[in-house]
C-alpha positions, 0 to 999 in steps of 0.5 A: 500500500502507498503510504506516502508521496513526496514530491520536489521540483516537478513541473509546477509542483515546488515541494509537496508532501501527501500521506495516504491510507487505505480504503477509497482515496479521491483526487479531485480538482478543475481540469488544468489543476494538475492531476496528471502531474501528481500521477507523473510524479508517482510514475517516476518512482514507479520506474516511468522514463525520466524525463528533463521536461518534468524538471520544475523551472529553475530547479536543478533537479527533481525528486520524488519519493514514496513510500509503501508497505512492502508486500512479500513478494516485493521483499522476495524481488529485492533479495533477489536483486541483491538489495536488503530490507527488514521485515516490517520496514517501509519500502522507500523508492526515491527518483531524482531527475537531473535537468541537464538530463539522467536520472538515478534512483534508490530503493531504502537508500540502495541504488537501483535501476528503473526495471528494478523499479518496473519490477517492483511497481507491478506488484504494488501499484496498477495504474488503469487509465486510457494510455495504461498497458500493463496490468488487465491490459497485458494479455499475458497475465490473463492466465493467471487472473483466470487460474486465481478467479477459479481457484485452479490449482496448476502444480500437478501440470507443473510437476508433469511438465518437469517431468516431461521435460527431464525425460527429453533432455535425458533423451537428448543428451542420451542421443547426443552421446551416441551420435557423437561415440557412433561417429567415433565407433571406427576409432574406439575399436582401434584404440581398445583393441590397441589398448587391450593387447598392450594391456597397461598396469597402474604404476607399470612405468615406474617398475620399467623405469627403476628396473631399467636404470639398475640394469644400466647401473649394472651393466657399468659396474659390471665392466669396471668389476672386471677391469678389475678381475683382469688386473688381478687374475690371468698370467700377468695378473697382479695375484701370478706376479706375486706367486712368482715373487713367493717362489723366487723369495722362498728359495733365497729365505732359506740362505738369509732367514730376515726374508722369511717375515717378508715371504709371509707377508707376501704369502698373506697379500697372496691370500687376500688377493685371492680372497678380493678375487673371489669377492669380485667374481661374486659381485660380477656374477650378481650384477649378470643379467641378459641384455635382452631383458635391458632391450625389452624393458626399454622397448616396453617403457618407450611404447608404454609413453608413446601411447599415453602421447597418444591419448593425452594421459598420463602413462599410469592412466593408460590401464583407466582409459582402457577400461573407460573406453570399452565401456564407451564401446559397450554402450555403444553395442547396447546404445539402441536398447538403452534409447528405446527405453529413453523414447518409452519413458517421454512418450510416457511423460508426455502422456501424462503431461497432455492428461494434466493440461487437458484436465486444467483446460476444462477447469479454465473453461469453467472457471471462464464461464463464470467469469464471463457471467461475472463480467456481463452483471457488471456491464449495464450498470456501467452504461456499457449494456451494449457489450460483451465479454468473453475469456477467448481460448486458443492452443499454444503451439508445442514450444509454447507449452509449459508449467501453466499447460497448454493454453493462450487466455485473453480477455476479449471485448465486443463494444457495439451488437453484430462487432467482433470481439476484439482485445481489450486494448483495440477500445477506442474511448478512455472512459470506456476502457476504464469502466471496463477495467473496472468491471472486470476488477470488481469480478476479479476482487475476490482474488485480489491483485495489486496492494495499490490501484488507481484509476485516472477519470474513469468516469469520463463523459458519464453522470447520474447513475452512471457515476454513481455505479461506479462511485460503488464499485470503486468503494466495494474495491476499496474494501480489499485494497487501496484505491485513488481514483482521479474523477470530475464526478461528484458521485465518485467523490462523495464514495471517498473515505479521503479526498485530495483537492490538487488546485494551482495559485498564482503570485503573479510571478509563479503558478505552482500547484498544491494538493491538500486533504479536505476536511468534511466541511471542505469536501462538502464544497468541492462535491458542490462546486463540482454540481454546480460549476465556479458559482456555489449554490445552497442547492448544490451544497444541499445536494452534495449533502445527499450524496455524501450521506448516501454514501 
């Protein structure tokens, strides 16, 4: 609900400050008064396009500020938007609009933008007038206007439509997959049956690495070992020239006995060069192996890595890559079975999908013919007896089917006997389409709409019964929701439970425009003025009596 409007520097407006309430609110004035302004200036903060022109004279900028109780559903589109409000505070929108051109605008003092303020002004505010294209105007909401007025529960077709669509995705992803491994099925052969008789292990490189690298390790040591050999053994071999040296020193040793200490020293060098010999021929024959084990090793190793090249892994993912795609293989050879089952379980969804809609779109067509009753007892007393209205039903095409079934609802309208029904918009007059708009809100009131609604002179060019009618059911909106209404008619003013005098001064130098709340004695002069023209009479005051005791 609008609580408050502050209005500075619009157009001939300087500053204005107007608090509301709930129930009927009437804004009355002469014409030229400046009502349209007032709405101008609430548009601004309901994200309408922000124009310089709206600038008071003078001023550098305009601002406009109001303020609501914020429904749930507003608070909901700010969270999501990223924009914070407490529960219980009141939603502040401010608008200012630079007079060298821009704007800018503000929810609870956070930035934001004018489709935010579109957004949010859709769940507060309708505005219904002769230039208004939102609200019973735009056909898109009549769907959901005529699922609310029949209390039609759509979520069993919305949870069919879920999952009539999870099962064609699953089967289009599920296609997409095969087509894509039947393109590649040549290649997947190769590469498994390569795979296969290569047959991979996890951690098979390391083992070829390390056993490869002892064996070269083994294969230089194995030539220094029998350097070695070579330099102790054979005739010339260090271990024979010492046995020669034994021999000679033992025939000498027996003429001088100081050489036998040193035959045996030699006697023990023999023996450790025979015990060194021995652990050098040991260690050459552990360090043996066949070099063709070397040659095969490597051979394994430099293909293993070859072959992760290939595929792009790593060499001890080779043996997970084998297994992968001969599953791939697998669901290729069963890829038939598999989608046929797919294909069964959409025909099956969409069955269910289509029960569903059906079912909804005989509960609209109910629904629509007691909202075309509804409608039609409203018409008359509105002076607009000579039309009809129907809820006109039309088959979406399938891409247009969803959540809310199959079905395109439009609210249609014939003004004159023998006319085409037409959508409401193709109405000509203002007046007429408001009163229209009126009627259907009336039939609609049961189950609410915006917390806010305004209409801009509904009552054009009617009086008498006519206003009065509409003057009712205006009041019996108000009873569910706020409601202004800008109106020439005193029947209209005399049903406001508030009522706002919008009327221009002039000090001679600048003509601004002031609104004010009337009290009960001011009200009864503005519905009399309204009767009786510039000149009150006591008549039209009496008059103005009846009417506001009537209501």
């Amino acid at each position: 609900m609008l609580t408050a409007l502050s209005i500075r520097d619009v157009v001939l407006i300087e500053a204005l400050d107007l608090e509301f309430s709930g129930g009927l609110g009437v804004l009355t004035g002469e014409t030229g008064a400046g009502k349209s302004i007032l709405l101008d200036a609430l548009g601004l903060t309901l994200g309408a396009r922000g124009d310089s022109a709206l600038v008071r004279h003078g001023a550098a900028q305009a601002v406009v500020t109001a303020s609501f109780d914020a429904p749930a559903s507003a608070i909901a589109l700010l969270t999501e938007n990223g924009l914070e409000i407490e529960p219980g505070e009141p939603l502040i929108i401010r608008r200012l609009i630079k007079a060298d051109g821009g704007s800018r605008a503000f929810v609870n003092d956070q930035a934001a933008s004018a489709s935010l303020l579109r957004d949010l002004g859709a769940k507060m505010v309708e505005i219904h007038g002769q230039h208004d294209d939102r609200g019973l105007l735009n056909a898109r909401g009549h769907r959901a206007l005529l699922d609310n007025f029949g209390r039609i529960d759509t979520a069993p077709v919305a949870t069919a439509h879920r999952a009539w669509r999870a099962a064609a995705d699953a089967l289009a992803t599920a296609r997409d997959q095969f087509d894509t491994e039947a393109r590649d099925r040549e290649w997947l052969e190769h590469a498994v049956a390569e795979l296969t008789v290569f047959a991979p292990e996890e951690g098979e490189e390391e083992i070829l690495a390390t056993r490869r690298a002892s064996m070269q390790r083994g294969e230089k040591i194995a030539d220094d070992l029998q350097a070695i050999a070579d330099l102790l053994g054979g005739s010339d071999g260090g271990l024979a020239r010492l046995r020669q040296a034994a021999r000679v020193l033992e025939r000498v040793a027996e003429d001088h006995e100081a050489l036998g200490e040193a035959l045996a020293a030699i006697d023990r060098a023999i023996n450790e060069g025979a015990e060194t010999q021995d652990r050098v021929d040991e260690a050459a024959a552990a360090l043996a192996f066949d070099p063709a084990h070397l040659e095969a090793d490597e051979t394994r190793l430099f293909d293993l890595r070859a072959l992760a090249r290939k595929h792009r892994v790593q060499p001890d993912d080779l043996a997970a890559l084998t297994q992968h795609l001969s599953e791939r293989l697998e669901r290729l050879d069963s890829g038939g079975a598999g989608l046929a089952k797919l294909e069964r379980a959409l025909a099956a969804a969409a069955n269910a999908f289509a029960v569903e809609a059906d079912a909804l779109t005989a509960q609209r067509s109910e629904a629509a013919t007691r909202l075309d009753m509804a409608v039609k007892g409203e018409l008359a007393p509105l002076k607009l007896d000579a039309a009809r209205f129907r809820t006109a039903f039309a088959p979406l095409a399938e891409d247009g089917w969803g959540a809310a079934g199959k079905d395109r609802v439009e609210f249609e309208i014939s003004t004159n006997p023998g006319a085409p029904f037409a959508p409401l918009t193709k109405i000509a007059s203002g007046g007429e389409l408001s009163r229209f708009i009126l009627a259907l809100k009336v039939a609609l009131a049961e189950e609410g709409g915006a917390a806010t609604m305004i209409f801009d002179e509904i009552d054009r060019g009617v009086g008498g019964a006519v206003a009065s009618a509409i003057g009712e059911r205006l009041a019996r909106l108000a009873d569910q929701t706020q409601v202004l209404v800008v109106t020439h008619s005193p029947q209209v003013a005399a049903r406001g439970r508030h009522h706002l005098l919008i009327a221009k001064s002039h000090d001679g130098i600048v003509t601004r425009t002031g609104v004010r709340t009337l009290d009960e004695a001011e009200r009864r002069e503005e519905i009399a003025r309204m009767l009786s023209g510039a000149t009150v009479t006591d008549e039209a005051r009496a008059q103005a009596e009846r009417l506001l005791e009537a209501a």
